[in-house]
N, C-alpha and C positions, 0 to 999 in steps of 0.2 A: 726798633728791633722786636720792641715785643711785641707790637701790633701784626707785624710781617709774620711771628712766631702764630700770633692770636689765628691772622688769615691762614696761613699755610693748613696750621692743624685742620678749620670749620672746614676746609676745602677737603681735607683726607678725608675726615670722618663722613661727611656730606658723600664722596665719592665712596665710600666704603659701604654706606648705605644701600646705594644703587646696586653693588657688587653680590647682593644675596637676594636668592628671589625666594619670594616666598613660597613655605612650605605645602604641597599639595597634600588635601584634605585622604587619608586614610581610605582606599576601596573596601567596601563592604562587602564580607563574600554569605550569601544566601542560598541554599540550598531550595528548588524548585520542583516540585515533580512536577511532569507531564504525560498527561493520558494521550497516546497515539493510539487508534485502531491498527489492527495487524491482521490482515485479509485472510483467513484459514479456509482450507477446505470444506464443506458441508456434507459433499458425500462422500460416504466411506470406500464404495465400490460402486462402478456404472453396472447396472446390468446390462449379459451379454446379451446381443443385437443376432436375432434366429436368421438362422440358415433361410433365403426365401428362394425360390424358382427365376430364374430368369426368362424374357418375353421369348425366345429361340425353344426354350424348355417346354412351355405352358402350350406354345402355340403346335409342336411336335405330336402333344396329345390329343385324343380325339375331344367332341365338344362335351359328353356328360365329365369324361378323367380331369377334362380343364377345370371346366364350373370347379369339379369337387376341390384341385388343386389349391383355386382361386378360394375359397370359400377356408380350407386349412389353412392358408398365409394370412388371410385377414383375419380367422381367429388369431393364430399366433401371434400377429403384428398388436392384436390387440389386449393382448397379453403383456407384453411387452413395453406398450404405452405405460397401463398399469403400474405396471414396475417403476417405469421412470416416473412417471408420476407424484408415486409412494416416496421414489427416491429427493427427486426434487421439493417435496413437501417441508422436507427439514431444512433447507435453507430460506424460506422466507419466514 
C-alpha cells in the first residue's frame, strides 16, 4: 500500500510538473526617436505669370506694332523667368 501510495503521489507531482509552463521573460519597453523627413514647401509665393498676347492678337497688328508686341512679351517673359528663378533658388 505504501508503495501504491509512494507511485500515486511521484505520478501527481510529475504531472503537476508538466501542468505549469514556464514563465515568459518580462518585455522591455524602450523609448526610440525617429527622424522622418516631412516634405515642406520651399516657396513662399509663385510669382504671377504676365498677361501675354495671343497669336490672333499679334498677327491683327501691323508688322513694325507686331515686332514691337513681340519684343515687350519677351522682355516680360523674361522678367518673369527671373523671378521664378530667384524663386526656385531657395529650394535646392
Amino acid at each position: 500500500m505504501r508503495r501504491l501510495m509512494l507511485l500515486v503521489t511521484l505520478c501527481a507531482s510529475s504531472l503537476a510538473g508538466c501542468g505549469v509552463a514556464p514563465s515568459a521573460p518580462e518585455p522591455v519597453v524602450r523609448t526610440v526617436e525617429i527622424r522622418v523627413p516631412i516634405p515642406v514647401p520651399c516657396i513662399d509665393a509663385v510669382p504671377a505669370r504676365p498677361a501675354v498676347n495671343t497669336l490672333a492678337e499679334i498677327l491683327a497688328l501691323g508688322n513694325a506694332a507686331a515686332a514691337m508686341a513681340l519684343m515687350e512679351q519677351h522682355n516680360l517673359l523674361l522678367g518673369y523667368a527671373g523671378e521664378m528663378d530667384g524663386a526656385v533658388a531657395g529650394c535646392r
